[in-house]
C-alpha positions in Angstrom: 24.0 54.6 36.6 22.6 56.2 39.5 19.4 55.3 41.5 17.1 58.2 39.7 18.4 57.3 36.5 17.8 53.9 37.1 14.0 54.4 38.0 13.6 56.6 35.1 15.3 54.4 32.6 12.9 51.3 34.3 10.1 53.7 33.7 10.7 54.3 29.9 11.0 50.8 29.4 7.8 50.1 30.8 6.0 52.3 28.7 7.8 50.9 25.7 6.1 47.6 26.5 2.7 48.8 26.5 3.3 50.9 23.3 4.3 47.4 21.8 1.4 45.8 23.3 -0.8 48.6 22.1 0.3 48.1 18.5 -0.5 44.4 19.2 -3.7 45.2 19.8 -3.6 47.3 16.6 -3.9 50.8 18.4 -0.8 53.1 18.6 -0.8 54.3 15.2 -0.5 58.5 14.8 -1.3 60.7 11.7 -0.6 64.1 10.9 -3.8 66.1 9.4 -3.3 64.8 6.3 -3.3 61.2 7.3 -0.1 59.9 7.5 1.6 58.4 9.8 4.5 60.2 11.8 7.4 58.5 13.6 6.6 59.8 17.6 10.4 60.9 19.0 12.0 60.6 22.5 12.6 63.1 24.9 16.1 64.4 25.3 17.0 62.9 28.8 15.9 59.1 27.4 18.1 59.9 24.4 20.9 60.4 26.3 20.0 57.9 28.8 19.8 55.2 25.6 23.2 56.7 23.9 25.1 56.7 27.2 23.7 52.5 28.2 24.6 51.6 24.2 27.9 53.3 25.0 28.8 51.3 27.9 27.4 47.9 27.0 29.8 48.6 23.7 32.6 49.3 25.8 32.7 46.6 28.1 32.1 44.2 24.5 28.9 43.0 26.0 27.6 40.3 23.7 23.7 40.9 23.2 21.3 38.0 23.0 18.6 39.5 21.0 14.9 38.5 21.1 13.1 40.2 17.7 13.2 36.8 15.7 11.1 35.0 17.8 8.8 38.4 18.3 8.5 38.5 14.6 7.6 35.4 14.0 4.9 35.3 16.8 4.1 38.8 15.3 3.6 37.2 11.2 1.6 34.8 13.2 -0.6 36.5 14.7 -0.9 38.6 11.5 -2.1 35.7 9.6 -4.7 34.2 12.0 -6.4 37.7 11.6 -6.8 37.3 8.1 -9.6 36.1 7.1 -9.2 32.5 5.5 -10.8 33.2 2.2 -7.8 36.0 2.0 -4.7 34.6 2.8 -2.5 33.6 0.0 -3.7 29.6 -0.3 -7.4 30.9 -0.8 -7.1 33.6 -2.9 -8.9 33.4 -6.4 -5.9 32.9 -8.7 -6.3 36.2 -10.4 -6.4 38.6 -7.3 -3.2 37.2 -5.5 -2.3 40.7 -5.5 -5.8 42.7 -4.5 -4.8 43.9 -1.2 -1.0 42.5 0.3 0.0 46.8 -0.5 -3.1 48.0 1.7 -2.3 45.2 4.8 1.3 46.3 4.9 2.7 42.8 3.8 5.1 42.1 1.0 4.1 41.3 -2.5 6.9 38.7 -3.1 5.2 38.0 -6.7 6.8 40.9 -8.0 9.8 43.3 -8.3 9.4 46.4 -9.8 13.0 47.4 -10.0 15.4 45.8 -12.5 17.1 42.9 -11.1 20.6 44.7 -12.1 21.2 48.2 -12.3 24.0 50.1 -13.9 24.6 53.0 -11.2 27.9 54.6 -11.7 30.9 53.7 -13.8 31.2 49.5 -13.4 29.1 49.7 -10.2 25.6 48.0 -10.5 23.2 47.2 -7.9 21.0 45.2 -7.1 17.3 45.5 -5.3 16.1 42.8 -3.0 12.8 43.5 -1.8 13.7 46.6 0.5 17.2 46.0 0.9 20.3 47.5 -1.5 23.4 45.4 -2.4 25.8 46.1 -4.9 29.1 44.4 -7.7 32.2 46.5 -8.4 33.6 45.7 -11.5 37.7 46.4 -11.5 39.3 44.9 -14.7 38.6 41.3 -14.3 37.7 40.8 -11.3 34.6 41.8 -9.1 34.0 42.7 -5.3 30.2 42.6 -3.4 29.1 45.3 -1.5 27.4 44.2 1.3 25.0 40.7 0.2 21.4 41.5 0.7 19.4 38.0 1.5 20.3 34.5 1.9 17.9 34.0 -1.4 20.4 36.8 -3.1 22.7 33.8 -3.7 20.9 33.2 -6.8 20.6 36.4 -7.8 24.1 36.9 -7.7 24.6 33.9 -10.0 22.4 35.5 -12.7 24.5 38.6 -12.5 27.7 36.9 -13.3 25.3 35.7 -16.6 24.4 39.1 -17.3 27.9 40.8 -16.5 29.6 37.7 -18.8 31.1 36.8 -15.9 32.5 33.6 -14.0 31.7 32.8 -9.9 35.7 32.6 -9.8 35.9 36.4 -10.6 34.3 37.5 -7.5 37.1 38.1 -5.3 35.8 39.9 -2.4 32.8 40.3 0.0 32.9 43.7 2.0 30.7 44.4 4.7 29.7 47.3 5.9 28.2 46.4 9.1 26.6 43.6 11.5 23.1 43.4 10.5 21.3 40.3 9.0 19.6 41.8 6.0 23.1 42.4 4.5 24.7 39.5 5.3 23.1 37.3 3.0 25.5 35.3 0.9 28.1 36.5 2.2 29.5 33.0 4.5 28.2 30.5 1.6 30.2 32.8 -1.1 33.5 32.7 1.5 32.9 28.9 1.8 31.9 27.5 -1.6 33.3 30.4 -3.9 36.7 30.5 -1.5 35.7 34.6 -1.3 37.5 36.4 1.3 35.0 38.4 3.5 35.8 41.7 4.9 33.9 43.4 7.9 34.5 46.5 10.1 36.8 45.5 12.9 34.4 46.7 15.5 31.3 44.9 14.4 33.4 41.2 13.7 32.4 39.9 17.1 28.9 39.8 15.9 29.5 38.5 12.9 31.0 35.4 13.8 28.1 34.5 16.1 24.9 34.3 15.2 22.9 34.6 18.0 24.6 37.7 18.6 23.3 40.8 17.4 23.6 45.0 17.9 21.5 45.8 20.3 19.1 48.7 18.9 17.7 51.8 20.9 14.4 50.9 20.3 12.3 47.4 19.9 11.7 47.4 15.9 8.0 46.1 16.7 7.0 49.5 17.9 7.3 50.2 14.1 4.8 47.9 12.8 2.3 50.6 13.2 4.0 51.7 9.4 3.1 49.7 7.0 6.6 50.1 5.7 7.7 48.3 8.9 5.3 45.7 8.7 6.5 44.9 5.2 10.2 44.9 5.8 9.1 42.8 9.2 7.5 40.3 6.8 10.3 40.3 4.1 12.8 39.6 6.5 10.8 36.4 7.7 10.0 35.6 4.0 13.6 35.4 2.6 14.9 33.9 5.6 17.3 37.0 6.7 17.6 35.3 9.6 18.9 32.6 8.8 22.2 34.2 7.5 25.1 32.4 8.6 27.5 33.7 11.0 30.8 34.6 8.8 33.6 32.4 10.4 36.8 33.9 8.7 36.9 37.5 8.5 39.4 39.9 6.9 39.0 43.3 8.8 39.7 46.7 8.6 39.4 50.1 10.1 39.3 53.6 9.2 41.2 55.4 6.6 42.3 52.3 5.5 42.2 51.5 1.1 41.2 47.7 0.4 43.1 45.4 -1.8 39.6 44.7 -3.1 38.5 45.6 -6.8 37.7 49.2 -6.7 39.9 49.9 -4.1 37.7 51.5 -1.6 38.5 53.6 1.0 36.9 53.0 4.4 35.0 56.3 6.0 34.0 55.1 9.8 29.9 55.9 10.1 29.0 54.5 13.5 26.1 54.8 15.2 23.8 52.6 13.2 25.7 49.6 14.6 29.1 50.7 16.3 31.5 49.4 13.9 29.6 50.8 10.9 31.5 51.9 8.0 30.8 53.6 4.4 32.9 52.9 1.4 34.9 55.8 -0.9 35.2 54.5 -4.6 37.5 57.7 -4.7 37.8 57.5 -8.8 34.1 57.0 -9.2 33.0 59.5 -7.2 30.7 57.2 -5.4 30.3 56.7 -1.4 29.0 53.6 -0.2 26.5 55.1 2.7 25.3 51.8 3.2 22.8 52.2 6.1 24.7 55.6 7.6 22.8 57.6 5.2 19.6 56.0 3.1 17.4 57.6 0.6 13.8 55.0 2.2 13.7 54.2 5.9 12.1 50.8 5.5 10.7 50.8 9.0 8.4 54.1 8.4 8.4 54.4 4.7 9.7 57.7 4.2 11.9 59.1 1.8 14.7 61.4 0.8 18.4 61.5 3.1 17.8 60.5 6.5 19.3 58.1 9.1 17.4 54.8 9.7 14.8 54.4 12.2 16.0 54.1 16.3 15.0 50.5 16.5 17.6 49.3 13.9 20.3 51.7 14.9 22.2 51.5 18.0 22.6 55.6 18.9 20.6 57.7 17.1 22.7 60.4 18.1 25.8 59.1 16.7 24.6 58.5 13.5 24.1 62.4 13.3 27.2 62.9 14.2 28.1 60.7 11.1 26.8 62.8 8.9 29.9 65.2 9.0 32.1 62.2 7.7 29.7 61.4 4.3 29.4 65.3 3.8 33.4 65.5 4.0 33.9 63.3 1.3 32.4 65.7 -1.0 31.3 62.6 -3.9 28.2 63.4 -5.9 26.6 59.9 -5.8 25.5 58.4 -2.5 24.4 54.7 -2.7 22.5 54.0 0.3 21.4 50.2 1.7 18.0 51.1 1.4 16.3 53.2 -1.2 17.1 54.9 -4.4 20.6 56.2 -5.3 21.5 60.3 -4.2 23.1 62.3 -7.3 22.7 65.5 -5.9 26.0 65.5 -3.9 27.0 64.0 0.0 26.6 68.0 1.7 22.9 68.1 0.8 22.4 64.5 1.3 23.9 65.3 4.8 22.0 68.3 5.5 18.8 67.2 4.6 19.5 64.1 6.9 20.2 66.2 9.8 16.6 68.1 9.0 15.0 65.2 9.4 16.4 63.9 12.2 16.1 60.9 14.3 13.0 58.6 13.9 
């Protein structure tokens, strides 16, 4: 990197800070006329400046140490002091647990207004945990996890092999489809108490088996906490312990093109971008893609909706991830299920295209 670009990257950096430490001080939030709030974008030049650093670092396998765990949890902190004590959860009068946690942003963990198993496509169910999508292939008798939502999922997926008439010895496989804590879950206690193999993208394993490791974003997520949205998934994360997923220590992996020995023999599609090693899954005779977080339906960092790539400070180039688009649209499927938000019926092209619309975030 040259001397200019250097300054100018220093520069944008800088002001990053003080954005954060303007949302801190609860300023930075922007509206349109109508009132809500708007994702601010990038120039071009930092863009490239971001995909070309994210490029190199992933080249020369630089392991990141990243520091949003300990910024979040100073962040909740600071959230609760400012409430006043009459209410925070422990004073609350029993019957208004629920009066304002929607308007402050934070996440009603009373509740779930989803069904805790949903049938989605042909022996494919999935499963809601607070803002995050996980999902169960069935395949004759055996079944295979897509992705494994929360640490606290562990009991959810329990109660689905109850509902499904099922055993824990049917689950035969794990499959992630990238490096990223709120799909990790149960994914290392299944592999060690359940003797589940676990599958990840080749590309992301590294971080996988470390957990102090983690793919460096473009953006820091805090900026986001000016959304609501954000501040909920912030506070959800720290709530169900996401972080405390386990690093996976065995891994199966795989790479693109390649058709799993897994029930419902997927077949992997190579989305990067999000993180690097990022991959969706092609049930082929189901007509389902596994988007995963390549393609979502509800960016939980700014809360809104329809096809659209996740917001810059969980994905690791932006501009990649558009590029990744063309791979979900050429598989043609009808269904899209997405890691976040509501299943896509209306067929990967549109999905793609309406993605690309919106852009980066």
């Amino acid at each position: 990197m040259n001397t200019v670009a250097g300054e100018e990257l220093a520069a944008a950096r800088t002001r990053q800070r003080e954005d954060v430490l303007e949302v801190g001080r609860g300023g930075g939030e922007r509206a349109d006329e109508g009132g809500a709030e708007r994702p601010s974008h990038r120039g071009e030049e930092e863009d490239e400046r971001s995909a070309a650093e994210g490029l190199e670092a992933h080249r020369a396998n630089v392991p990141v140490r990243h520091p949003v765990p300990r910024q979040m949890r100073e962040w909740a902190e600071r959230q609760r002091k400012s409430t006043p004590p009459g209410e925070r959860s422990g004073g609350r009068p029993r019957g208004d647990v629920q009066r304002d946690d929607h308007r402050r942003g934070l996440p009603d963990l009373r509740r779930d207004t989803l069904p805790a198993m949903e049938r989605v496509a042909d022996g494919v169910y999935r499963f809601h945990s607070r803002f995050v999508n996980w999902y169960l292939v069935e395949d004759g008798e055996r079944l295979a996890a897509i992705d494994a939502g929360l640490p606290l999922d562990w009991h959810t997926l329990h109660t689905a092999f109850t509902s499904l008439g099922r055993r824990p010895g049917d689950l035969a496989a794990v499959v992630l489809t990238h490096a990223h804590v709120d799909h990790l879950g149960f994914a290392e206690r299944a592999r060690r108490e359940l003797g589940v193999r676990v599958y990840a993208p080749l590309q992301d394993a590294d971080l996988l088996k470390h957990s102090w490791r983690r793919a460096k974003p473009e953006r820091n997520p805090l900026g986001y906490a000016r959304f609501s949205a954000g501040r909920s998934a912030i506070g959800a994360m720290l709530a169900t312990h996401a972080f405390t997923a386990k690093p996976i220590r065995e891994l199966t992996t795989y790479t693109d093109g390649e058709t799993l020995d897994v029930p419902g023999s997927p077949r992997v599609v190579a989305t990067p971008g999000h993180t690097w090693g990022h991959s969706s899954l092609h049930l082929e005779d189901r007509d389902v893609l596994f988007t995963a977080d390549a393609l979502v339906t509800c960016n939980p960092y700014t809360g809104e909706t329809g096809p659209r790539i996740i917001a810059s400070g969980a994905t690791s180039n932006s501009a990649q991830a558009l590029l990744s688009l063309d791979r979900i649209a050429e598989t043609g499927v009808r269904v899209l299920l997405p890691g976040h938000g509501d299943p896509w019926r209306d067929g990967a092209e549109e999905a793609a295209r309406l993605a690309r619309v919106a852009g980066a975030s």
